[in-house]
C-alpha atoms as a printed R data frame, in Angstrom:
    type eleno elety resid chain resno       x       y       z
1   ATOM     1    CA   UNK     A     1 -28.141 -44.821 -56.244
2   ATOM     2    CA   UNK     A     2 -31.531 -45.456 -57.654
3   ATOM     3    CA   UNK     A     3 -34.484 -43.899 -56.104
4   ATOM     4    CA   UNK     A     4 -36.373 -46.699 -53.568
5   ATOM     5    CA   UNK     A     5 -39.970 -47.078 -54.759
6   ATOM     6    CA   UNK     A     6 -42.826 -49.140 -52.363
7   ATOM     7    CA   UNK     A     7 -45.084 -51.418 -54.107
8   ATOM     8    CA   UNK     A     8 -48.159 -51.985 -51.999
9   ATOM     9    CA   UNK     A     9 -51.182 -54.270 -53.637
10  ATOM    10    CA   UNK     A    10 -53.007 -57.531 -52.501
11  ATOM    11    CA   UNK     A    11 -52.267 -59.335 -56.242
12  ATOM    12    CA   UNK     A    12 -49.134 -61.150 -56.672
13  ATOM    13    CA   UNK     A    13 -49.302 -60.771 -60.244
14  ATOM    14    CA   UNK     A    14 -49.852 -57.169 -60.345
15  ATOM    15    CA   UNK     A    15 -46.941 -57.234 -57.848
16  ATOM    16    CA   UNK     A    16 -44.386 -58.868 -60.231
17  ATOM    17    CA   UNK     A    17 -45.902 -57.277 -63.068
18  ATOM    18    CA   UNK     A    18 -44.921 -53.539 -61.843
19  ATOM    19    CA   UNK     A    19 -41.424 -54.832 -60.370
20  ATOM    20    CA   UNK     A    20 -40.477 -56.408 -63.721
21  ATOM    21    CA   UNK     A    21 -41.700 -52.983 -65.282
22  ATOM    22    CA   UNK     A    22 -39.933 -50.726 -62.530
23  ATOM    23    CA   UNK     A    23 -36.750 -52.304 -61.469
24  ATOM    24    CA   UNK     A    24 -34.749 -51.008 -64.083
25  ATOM    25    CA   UNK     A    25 -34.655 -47.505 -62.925
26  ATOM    26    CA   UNK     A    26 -35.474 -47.817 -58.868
27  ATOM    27    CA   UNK     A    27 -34.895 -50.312 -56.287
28  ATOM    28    CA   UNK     A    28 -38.169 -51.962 -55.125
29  ATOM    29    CA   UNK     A    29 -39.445 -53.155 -52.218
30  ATOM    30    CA   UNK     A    30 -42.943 -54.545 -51.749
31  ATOM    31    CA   UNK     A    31 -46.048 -55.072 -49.340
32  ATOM    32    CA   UNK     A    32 -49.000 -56.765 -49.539
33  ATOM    33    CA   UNK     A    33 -51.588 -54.424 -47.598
34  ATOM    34    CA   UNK     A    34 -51.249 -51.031 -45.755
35  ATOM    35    CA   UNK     A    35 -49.808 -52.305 -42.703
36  ATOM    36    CA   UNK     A    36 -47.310 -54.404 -43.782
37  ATOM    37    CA   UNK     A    37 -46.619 -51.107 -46.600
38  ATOM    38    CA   UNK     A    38 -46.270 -49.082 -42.975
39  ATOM    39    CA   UNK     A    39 -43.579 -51.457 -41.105
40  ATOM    40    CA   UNK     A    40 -41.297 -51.026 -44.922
41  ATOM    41    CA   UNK     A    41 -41.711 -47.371 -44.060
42  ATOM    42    CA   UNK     A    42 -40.314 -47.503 -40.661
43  ATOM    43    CA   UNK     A    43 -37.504 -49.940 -41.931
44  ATOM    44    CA   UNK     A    44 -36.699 -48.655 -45.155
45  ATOM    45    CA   UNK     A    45 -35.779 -44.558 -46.889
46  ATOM    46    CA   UNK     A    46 -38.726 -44.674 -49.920
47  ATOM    47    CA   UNK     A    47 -38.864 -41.944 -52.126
48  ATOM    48    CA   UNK     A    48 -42.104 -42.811 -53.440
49  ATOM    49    CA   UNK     A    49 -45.365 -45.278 -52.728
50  ATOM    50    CA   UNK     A    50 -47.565 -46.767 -55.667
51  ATOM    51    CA   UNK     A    51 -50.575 -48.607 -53.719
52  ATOM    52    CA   UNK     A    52 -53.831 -50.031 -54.759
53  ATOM    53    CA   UNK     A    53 -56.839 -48.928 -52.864
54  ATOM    54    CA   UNK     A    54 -59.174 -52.410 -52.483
55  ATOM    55    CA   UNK     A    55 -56.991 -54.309 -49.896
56  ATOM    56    CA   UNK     A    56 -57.289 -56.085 -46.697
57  ATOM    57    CA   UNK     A    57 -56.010 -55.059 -43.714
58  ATOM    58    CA   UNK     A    58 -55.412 -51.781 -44.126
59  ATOM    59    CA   UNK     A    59 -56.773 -50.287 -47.721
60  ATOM    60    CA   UNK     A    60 -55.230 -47.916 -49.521
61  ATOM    61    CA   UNK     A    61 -56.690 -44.926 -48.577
62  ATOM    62    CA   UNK     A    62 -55.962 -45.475 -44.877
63  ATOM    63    CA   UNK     A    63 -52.222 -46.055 -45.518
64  ATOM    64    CA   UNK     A    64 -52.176 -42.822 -48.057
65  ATOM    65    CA   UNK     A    65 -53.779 -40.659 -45.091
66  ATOM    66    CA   UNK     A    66 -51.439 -41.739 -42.477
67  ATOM    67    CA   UNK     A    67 -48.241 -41.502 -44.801
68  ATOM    68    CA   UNK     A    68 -49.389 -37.943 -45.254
69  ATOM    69    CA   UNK     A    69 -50.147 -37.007 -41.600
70  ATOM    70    CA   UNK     A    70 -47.005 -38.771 -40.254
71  ATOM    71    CA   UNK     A    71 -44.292 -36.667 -39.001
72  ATOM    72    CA   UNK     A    72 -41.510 -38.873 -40.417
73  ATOM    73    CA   UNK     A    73 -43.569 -40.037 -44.197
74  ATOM    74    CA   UNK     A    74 -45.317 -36.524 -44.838
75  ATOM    75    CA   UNK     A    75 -43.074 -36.059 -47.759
76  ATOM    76    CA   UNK     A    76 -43.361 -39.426 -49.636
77  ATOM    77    CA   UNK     A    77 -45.282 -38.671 -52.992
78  ATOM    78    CA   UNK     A    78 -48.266 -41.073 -52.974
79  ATOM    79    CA   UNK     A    79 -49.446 -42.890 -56.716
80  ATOM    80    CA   UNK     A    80 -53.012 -44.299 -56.127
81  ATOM    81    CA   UNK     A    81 -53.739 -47.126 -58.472
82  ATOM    82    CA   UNK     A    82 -57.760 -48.369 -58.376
83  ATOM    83    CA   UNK     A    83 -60.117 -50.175 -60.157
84  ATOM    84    CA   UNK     A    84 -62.919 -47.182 -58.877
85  ATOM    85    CA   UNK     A    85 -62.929 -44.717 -61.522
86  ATOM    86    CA   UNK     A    86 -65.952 -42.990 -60.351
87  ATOM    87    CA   UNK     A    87 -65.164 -38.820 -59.563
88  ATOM    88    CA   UNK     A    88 -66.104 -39.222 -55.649
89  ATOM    89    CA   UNK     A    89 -63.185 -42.015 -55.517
90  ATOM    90    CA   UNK     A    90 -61.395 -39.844 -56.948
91  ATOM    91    CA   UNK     A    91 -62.011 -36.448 -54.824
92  ATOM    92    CA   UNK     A    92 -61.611 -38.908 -51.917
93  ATOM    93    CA   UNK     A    93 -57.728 -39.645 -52.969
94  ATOM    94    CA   UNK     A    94 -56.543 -35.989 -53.516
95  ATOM    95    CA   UNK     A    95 -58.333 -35.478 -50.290
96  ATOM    96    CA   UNK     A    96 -56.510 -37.046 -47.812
97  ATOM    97    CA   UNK     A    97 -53.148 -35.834 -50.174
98  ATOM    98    CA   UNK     A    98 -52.114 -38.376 -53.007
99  ATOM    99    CA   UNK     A    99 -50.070 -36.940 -55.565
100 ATOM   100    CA   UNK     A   100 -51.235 -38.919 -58.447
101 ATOM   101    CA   UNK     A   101 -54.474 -40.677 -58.827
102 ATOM   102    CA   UNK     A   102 -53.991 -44.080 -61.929
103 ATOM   103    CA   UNK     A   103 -57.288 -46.243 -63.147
104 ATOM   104    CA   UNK     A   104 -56.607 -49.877 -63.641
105 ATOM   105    CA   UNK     A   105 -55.946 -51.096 -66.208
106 ATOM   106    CA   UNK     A   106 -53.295 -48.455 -67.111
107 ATOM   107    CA   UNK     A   107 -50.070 -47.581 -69.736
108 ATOM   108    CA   UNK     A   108 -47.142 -48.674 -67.866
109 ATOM   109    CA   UNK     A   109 -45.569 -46.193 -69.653
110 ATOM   110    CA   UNK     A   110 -47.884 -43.560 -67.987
111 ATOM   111    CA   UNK     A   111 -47.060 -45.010 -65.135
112 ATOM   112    CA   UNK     A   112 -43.643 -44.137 -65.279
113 ATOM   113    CA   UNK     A   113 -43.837 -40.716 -66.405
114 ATOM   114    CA   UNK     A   114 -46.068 -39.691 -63.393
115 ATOM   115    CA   UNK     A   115 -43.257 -41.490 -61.051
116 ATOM   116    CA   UNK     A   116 -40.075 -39.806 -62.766
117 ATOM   117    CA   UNK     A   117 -41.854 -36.471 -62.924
118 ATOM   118    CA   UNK     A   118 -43.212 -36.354 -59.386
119 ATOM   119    CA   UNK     A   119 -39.082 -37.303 -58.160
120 ATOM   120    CA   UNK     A   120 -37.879 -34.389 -60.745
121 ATOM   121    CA   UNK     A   121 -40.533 -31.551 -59.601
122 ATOM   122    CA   UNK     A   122 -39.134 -32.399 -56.006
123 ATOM   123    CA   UNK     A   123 -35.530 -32.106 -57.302
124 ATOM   124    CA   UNK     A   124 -35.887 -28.879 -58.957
125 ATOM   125    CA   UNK     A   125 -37.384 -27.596 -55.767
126 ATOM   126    CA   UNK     A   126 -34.572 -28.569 -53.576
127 ATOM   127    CA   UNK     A   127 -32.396 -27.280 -56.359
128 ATOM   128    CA   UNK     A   128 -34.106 -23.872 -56.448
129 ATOM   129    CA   UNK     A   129 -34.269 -23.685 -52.389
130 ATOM   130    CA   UNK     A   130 -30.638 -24.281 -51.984
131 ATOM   131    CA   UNK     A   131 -29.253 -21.859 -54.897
132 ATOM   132    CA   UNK     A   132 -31.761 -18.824 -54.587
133 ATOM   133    CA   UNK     A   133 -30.627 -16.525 -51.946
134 ATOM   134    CA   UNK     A   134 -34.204 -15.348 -50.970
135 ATOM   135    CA   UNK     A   135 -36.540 -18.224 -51.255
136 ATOM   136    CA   UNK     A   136 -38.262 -19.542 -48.070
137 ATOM   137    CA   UNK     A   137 -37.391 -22.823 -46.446
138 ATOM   138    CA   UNK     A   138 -41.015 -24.043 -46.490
139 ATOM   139    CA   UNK     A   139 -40.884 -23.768 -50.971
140 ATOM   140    CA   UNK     A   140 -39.537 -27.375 -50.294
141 ATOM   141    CA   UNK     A   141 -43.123 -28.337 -48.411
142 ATOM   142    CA   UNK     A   142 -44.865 -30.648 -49.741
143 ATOM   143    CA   UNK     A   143 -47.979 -31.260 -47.145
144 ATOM   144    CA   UNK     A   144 -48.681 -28.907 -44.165
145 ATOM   145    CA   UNK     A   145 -46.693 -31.290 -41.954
146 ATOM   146    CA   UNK     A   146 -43.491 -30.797 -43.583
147 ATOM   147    CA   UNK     A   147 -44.317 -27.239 -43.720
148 ATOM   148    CA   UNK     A   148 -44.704 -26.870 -39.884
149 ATOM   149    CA   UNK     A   149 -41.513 -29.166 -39.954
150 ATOM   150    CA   UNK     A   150 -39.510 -26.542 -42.047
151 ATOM   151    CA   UNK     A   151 -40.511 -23.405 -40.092
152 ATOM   152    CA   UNK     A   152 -39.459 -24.839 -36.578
153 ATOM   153    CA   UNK     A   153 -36.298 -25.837 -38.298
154 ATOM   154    CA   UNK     A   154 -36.068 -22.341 -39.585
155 ATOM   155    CA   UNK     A   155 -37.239 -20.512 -36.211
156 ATOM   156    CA   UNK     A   156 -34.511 -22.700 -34.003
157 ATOM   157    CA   UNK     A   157 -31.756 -21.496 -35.838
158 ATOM   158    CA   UNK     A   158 -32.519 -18.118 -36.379
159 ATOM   159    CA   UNK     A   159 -32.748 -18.301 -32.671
160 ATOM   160    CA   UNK     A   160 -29.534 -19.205 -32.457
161 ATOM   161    CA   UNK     A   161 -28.142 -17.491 -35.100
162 ATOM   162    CA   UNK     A   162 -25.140 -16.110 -33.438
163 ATOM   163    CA   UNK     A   163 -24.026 -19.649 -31.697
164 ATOM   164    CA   UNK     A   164 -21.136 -20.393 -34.517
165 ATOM   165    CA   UNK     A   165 -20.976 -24.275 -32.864
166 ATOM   166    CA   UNK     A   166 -24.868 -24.897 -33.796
167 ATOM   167    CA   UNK     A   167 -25.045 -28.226 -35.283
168 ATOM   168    CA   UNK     A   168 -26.817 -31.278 -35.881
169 ATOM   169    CA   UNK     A   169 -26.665 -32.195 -31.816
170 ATOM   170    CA   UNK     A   170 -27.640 -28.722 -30.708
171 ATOM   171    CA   UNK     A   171 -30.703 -28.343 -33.078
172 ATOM   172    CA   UNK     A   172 -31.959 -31.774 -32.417
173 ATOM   173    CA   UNK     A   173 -32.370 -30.686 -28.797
174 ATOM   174    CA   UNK     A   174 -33.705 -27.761 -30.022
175 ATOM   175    CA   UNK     A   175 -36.404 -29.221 -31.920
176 ATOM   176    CA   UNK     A   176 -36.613 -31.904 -28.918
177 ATOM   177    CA   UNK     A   177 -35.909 -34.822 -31.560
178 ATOM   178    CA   UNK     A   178 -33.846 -37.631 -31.545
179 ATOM   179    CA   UNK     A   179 -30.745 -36.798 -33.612
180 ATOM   180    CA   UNK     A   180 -31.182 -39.816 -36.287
181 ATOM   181    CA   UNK     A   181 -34.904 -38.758 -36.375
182 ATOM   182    CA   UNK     A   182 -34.232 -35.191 -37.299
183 ATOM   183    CA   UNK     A   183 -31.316 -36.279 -39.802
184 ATOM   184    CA   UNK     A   184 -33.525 -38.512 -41.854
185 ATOM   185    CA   UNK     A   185 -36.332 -36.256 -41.508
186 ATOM   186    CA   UNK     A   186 -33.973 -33.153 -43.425
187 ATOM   187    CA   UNK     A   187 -32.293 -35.402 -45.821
188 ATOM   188    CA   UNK     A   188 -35.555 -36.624 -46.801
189 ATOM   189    CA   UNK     A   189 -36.884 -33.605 -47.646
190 ATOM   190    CA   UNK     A   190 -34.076 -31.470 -48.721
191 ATOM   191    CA   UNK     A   191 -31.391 -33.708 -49.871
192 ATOM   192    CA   UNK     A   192 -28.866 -32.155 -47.330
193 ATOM   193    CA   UNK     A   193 -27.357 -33.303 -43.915
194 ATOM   194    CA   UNK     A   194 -28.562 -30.761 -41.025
195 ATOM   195    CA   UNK     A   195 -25.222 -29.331 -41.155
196 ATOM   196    CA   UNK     A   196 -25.758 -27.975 -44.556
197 ATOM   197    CA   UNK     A   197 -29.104 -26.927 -44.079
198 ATOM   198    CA   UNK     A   198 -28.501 -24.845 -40.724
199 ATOM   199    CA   UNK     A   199 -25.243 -22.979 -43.276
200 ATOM   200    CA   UNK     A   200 -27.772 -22.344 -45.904
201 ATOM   201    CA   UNK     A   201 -29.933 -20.934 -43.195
202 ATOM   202    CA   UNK     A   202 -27.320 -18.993 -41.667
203 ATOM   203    CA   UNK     A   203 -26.846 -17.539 -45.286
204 ATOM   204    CA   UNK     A   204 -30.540 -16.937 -46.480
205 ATOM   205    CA   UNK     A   205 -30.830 -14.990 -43.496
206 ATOM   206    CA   UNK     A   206 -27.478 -12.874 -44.053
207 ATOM   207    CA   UNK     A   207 -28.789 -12.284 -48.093
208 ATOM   208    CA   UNK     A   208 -31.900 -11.001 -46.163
209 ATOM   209    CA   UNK     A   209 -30.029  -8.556 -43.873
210 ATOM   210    CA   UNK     A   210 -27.395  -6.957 -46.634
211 ATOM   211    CA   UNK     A   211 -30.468  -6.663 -49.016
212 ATOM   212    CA   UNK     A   212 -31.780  -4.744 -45.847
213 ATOM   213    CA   UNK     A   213 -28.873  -2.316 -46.469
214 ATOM   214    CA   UNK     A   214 -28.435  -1.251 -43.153
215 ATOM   215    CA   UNK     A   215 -25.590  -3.272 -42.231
216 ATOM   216    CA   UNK     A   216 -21.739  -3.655 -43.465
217 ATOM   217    CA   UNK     A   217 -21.038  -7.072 -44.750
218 ATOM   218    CA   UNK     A   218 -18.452  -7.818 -41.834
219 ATOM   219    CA   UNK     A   219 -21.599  -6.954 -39.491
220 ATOM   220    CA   UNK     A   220 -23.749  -9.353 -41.236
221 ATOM   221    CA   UNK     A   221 -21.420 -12.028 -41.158
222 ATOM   222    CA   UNK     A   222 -21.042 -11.793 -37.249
223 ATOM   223    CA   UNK     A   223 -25.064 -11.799 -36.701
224 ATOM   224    CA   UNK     A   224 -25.332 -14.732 -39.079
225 ATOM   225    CA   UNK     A   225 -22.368 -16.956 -36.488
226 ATOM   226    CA   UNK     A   226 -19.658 -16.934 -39.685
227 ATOM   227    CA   UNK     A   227 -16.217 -15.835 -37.713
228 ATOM   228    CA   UNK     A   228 -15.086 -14.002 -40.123
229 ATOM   229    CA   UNK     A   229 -15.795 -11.746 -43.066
230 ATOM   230    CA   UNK     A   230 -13.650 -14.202 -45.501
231 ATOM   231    CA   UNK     A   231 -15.135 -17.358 -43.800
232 ATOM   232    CA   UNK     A   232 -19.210 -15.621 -44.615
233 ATOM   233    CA   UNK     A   233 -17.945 -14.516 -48.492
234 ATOM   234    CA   UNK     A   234 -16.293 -18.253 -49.237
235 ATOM   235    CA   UNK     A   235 -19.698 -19.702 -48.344
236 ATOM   236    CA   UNK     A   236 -21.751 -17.424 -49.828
237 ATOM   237    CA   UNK     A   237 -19.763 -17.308 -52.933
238 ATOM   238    CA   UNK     A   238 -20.475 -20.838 -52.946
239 ATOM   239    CA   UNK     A   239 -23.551 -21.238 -52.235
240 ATOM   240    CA   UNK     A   240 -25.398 -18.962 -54.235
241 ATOM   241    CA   UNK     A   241 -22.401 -18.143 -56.994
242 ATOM   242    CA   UNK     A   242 -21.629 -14.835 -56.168
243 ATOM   243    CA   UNK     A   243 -19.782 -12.807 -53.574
244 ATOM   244    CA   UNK     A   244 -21.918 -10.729 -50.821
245 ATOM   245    CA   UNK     A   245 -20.523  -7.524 -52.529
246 ATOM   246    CA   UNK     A   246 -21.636  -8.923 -56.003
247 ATOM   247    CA   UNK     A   247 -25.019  -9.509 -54.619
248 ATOM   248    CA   UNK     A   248 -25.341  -6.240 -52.489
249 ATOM   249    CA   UNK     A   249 -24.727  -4.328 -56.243
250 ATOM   250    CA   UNK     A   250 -26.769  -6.829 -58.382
251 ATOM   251    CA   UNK     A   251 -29.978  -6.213 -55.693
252 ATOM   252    CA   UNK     A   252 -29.497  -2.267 -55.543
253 ATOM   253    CA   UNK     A   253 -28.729  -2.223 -59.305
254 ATOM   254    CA   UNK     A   254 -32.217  -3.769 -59.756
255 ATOM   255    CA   UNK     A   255 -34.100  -1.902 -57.298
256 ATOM   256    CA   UNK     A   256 -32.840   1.474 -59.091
257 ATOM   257    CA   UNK     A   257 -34.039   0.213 -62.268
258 ATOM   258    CA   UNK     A   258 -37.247  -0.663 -60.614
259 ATOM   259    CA   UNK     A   259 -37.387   2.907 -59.502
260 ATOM   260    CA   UNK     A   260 -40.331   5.281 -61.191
261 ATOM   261    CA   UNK     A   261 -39.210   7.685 -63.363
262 ATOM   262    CA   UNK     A   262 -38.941  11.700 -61.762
């Protein structure tokens, strides 16, 4: 499916212009001024806003700061396209958090470069969250919202580490979230169903306890809710591409050859 970008800018023209230049690769949806840009949000699953900043209503700036304070937008990447090229117009968007900052008139082919590489610098870090055994949930953060988001994720199921029937129900209460709220709000982000990110949890936090070395992997699988030792090493194995023992001997082999010399 191709990525859903939001078009928000007072001029028709420019409008149609950036459509007719953009709908090859993404599906488009468009807004005349911040407010009508906000109801879209609440309708629609964007991966990405490109907005003027002179509009009525609601400008640009406005809509960019509430996109990136909002509990359920934080994580939208926000291009700011403006007329104002002076540096305090500037400061002002990276301010309040948008990810790219374009003066009018500008290279459409610019334009798409800082679109396709702000949606590939978020896939490689979902990629690297979900296939490195020690990196943090929040790596995937993109504004401090999301961040806070991530670690109360993270903190409710280490909480309930040992509950093998956590799922998507039980951590929505948890987090005291609707369960369609919560879903979006993870898939957005990470690219994964709650489901999948509570099993990669699960397993970050058993790679942290064998690394710890003082438990047997059949220990660490019960702490971590897996019911068995075959059940933890299938999804480890695939997860991270490697069996617990593999890992257990790759992390000790490198911590001897990290060792000073006697």
């Amino acid at each position: 499916m191709k990525p859903t970008l939001l078009l928000v800018d007072d001029n028709e023209e420019i409008l149609e212009f950036l459509e007719t230049e953009l709908n090859e690769k993404y599906t488009i949806v468009k807004a005349m001024d911040g407010e009508a840009a906000l109801e879209l949000l609440r309708q629609e699953v964007i991966q990405l806003v490109i907005s003027d900043i002179m509009m009525p209503v609601m400008d640009g700036f406005e809509l960019c700061k509430i996109i990136k304070t909002n509990f359920e937008y934080s994580h939208i990447p926000v291009i700011l396209l403006t007329a104002k090229n002076t540096l305090q117009s500037k400061i002002q968007g990276l301010e309040i958090g948008a990810d790219a900052y374009i003066e009018k008139p500008f290279s459409p082919e610019y334009l798409q470069v800082q679109i396709a590489n702000l949606l590939m610098n978020r896939a490689k870090i979902k990629e690297y969250f979900v296939s490195s055994p020690l990196v943090h949930i929040k790596s995937m953060a993109h504004t401090k919202t999301d961040e806070l988001f991530l670690e109360k994720v993270n903190e409710a199921v280490y909480a309930n580490l040992e509950d093998a029937a956590l799922d998507v129900e039980k951590l929505a209460k948890l987090m005291n979230m609707s369960k369609p709220t919560l879903y979006r709000k993870i898939k957005s982000i990470s690219d994964l169903t709650p489901n999948e990110l509570i099993n990669i949890t699960r397993l970050k936090k058993a790679a942290e306890l064998l690394v710890e070395g003082k438990y047997k992997i059949y220990e660490v699988a019960d702490m971590t809710g897996y019911g068995s030792q075959t059940n933890f090493g299938r999804n480890f194995l695939k997860q991270f591409g490697m069996t617990p023992t593999d890992y257990l001997a790759m992390k000790q082999a490198k911590a001897l050859s990290n060792d000073p010399p006697e």
